[in-house]
C-alpha positions in Angstrom: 26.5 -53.7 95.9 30.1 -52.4 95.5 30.7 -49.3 98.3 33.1 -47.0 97.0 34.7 -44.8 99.3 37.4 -41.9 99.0 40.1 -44.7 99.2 39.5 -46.5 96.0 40.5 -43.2 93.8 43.8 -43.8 92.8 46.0 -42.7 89.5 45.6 -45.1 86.5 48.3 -46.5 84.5 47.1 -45.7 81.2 44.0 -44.3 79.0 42.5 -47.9 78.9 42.3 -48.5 82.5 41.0 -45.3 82.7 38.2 -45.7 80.5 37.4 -49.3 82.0 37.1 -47.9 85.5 34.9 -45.2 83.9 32.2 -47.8 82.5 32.2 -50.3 85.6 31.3 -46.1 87.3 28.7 -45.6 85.0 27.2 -49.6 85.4 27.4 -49.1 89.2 25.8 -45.9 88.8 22.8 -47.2 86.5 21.9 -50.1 89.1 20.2 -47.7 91.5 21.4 -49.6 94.3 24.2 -46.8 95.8 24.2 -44.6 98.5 24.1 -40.7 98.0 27.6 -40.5 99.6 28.9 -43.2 97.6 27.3 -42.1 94.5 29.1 -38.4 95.0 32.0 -40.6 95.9 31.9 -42.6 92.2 30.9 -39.2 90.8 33.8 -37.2 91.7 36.1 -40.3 91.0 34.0 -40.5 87.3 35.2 -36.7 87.5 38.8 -36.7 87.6 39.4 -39.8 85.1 37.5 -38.0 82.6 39.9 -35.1 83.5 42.8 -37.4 83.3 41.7 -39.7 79.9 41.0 -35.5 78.2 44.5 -35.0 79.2 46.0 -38.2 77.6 43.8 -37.3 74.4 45.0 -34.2 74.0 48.7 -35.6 74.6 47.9 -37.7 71.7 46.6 -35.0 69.5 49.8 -33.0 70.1 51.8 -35.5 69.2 49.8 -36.7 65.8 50.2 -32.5 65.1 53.8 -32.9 65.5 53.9 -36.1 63.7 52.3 -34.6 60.9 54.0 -31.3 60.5 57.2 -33.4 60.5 56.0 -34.8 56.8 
C-alpha cells in the first residue's frame, strides 16, 4: 500500500505524465486498501491534474484553431 501525503503533489512536465499519474490515482484508488486521509489526499491531487491536463487540451485546441484559420 502506497501512502500519499500532501508532499507527493508536484507540477508535471507534460500532458503524458500527467495522465500517467492520473491512472496509477485511479488503480490506487480502486484497491480499497487507502486511508480516508490519503484517499482525500490522491483525490485532491487526481483534482488538480485533471485541472492541469484540461488546460494543456485546451492549449492544444487553440492552437489547432489557429493552425487552421491560417489555411
Amino acid at each position: 500500500m502506497e501512502n500519499a501525503s500532501a508532499n507527493d503533489q508536484r507540477i508535471p512536465q507534460s500532458y503524458e505524465e500527467a495522465v500517467a499519474r492520473l491512472k496509477e490515482i485511479i488503480s490506487l484508488l480502486e484497491t480499497d486498501e487507502q486511508s480516508l486521509e490519503s484517499t482525500l489526499v490522491l483525490m485532491a491531487e487526481g483534482k488538480v491534474l485533471l485541472k492541469y491536463c484540461s488546460e494543456q487540451l485546451k492549449e492544444a485546441e487553440n492552437q489547432l484553431e489557429k493552425l487552421e484559420s491560417a489555411i
